[in-house]
C-alpha positions as CSV (number, residue, x, y, z in Angstrom):
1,X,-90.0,29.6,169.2
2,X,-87.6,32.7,167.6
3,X,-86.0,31.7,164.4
4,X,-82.6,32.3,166.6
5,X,-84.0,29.0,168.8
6,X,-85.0,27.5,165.7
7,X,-81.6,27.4,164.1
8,X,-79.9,26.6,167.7
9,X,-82.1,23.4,167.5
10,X,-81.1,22.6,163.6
11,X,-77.5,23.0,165.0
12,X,-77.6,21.0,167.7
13,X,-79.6,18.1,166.1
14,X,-76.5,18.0,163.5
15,X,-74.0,18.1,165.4
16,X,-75.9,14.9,167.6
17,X,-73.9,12.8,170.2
18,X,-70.7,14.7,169.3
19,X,-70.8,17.3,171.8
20,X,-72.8,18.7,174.5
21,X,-75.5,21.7,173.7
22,X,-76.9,23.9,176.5
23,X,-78.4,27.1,175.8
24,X,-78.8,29.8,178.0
25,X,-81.4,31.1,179.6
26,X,-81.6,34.7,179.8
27,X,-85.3,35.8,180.9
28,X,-83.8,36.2,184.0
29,X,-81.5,38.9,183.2
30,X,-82.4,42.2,183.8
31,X,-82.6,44.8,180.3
32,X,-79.9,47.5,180.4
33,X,-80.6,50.7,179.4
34,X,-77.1,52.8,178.7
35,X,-79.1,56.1,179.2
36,X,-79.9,54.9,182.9
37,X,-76.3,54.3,183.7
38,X,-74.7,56.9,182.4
39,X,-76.7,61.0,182.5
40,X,-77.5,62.3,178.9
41,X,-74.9,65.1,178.7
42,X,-77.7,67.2,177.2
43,X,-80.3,66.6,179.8
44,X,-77.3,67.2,182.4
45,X,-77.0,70.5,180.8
46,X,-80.6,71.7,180.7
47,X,-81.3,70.5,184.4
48,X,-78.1,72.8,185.4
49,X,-79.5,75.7,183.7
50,X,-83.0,75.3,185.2
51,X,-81.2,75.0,188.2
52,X,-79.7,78.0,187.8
53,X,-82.6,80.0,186.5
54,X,-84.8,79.1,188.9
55,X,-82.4,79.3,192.0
């Protein structure tokens, strides 16, 4: 269990009958990775040059 989960627990033990807890669950959720979404402007730039040098 992450320290994060750890203190979720803590909070939700104090704050008892109070309220309702849920947690989410997120191991389901796929990773994003900005440089897959959106072209490094660099490597847009060098793969037009090849492009042209080898065309």
């Amino acid at each position: 269990m992450t320290i994060t989960e750890q203190l979720a627990e803590e909070a939700k033990a104090l704050i008892g009958d109070r309220a309702e807890v849920k947690f989410p669950n997120y191991a389901d959720v796929p990773f994003f990775n900005q440089d897959e979404e959106f072209p490094n402007p660099t490597a847009a730039v060098a793969a037009a040059f090849l492009a042209l040098v080898n065309a």
